[in-house]
N, C-alpha and C positions, 0 to 999 in steps of 0.2 A: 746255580745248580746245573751239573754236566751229565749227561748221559742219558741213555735211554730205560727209562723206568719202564717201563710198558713191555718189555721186553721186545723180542725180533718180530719186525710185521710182517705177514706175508703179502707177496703181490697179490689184484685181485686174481690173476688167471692161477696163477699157485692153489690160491682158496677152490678157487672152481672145480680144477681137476682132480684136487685132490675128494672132494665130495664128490663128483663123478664114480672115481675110481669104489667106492664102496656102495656101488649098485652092481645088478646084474650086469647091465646094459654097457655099462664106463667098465668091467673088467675083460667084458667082450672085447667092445673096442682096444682095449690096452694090448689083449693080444693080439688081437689082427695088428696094429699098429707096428707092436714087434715082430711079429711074422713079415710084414713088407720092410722094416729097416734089414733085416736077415739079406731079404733078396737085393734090398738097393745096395748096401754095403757089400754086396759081392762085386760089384764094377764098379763102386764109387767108396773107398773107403774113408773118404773125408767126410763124407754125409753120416757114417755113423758114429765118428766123433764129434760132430756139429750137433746131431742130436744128443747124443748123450751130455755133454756139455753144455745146451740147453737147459735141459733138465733139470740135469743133476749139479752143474754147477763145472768148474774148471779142476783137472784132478790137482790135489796137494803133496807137492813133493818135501819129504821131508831131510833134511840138511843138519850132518850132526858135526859141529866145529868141535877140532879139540885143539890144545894149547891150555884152553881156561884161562889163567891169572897172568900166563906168560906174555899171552898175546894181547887182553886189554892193557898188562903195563904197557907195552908197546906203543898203543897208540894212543895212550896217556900221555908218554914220552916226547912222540911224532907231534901232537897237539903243544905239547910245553913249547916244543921248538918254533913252532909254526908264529904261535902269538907272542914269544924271546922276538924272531925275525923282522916280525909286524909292529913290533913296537922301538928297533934298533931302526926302522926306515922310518917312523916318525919322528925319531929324536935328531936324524939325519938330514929332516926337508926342511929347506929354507922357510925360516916365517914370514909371514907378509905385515911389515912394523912400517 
């Protein structure tokens, strides 16, 4: 059996903060938090992609291929040739008789 039944775990500091974040106290801190990334990302602007990419995770860029069917024949194709090539060099090397 493959996969994960249990569905996505959280890490434990994920757990933490996020119970944090739904008290008074942890929405305070969140702001002020954000308040000082504001001021540090004005002279350091890798700090407020380091944080946020802590966070939140790494952004997703999304990539739209066109071609479709043209392009997998293709390398359907490239692939036929490749193991044709691989198997004209074995029929090619000397045996050891």
């Amino acid at each position: 059996m493959c996969g994960n039944l249990s569905g996505r775990r959280k890490k434990p500091i994920s757990s933490i903060l996020e119970a944090l974040v739904h008290t008074k106290e942890g929405q305070r801190a969140v702001l002020k938090a954000a308040r000082q990334q504001l001021r540090v990302s004005g002279y350091n602007p890798a700090m407020s992609t380091y944080l946020r990419e802590t966070v939140e995770g790494k952004l997703v860029e999304r990539v739209e291929v066109q071609g479709g069917l043209e392009l997998s024949a293709r390398i359907r194709r490239a692939k036929q040739r490749l193991a044709e090539a691989h198997n004209d060099a074995e029929d090619h090397t000397p045996s050891d008789e």
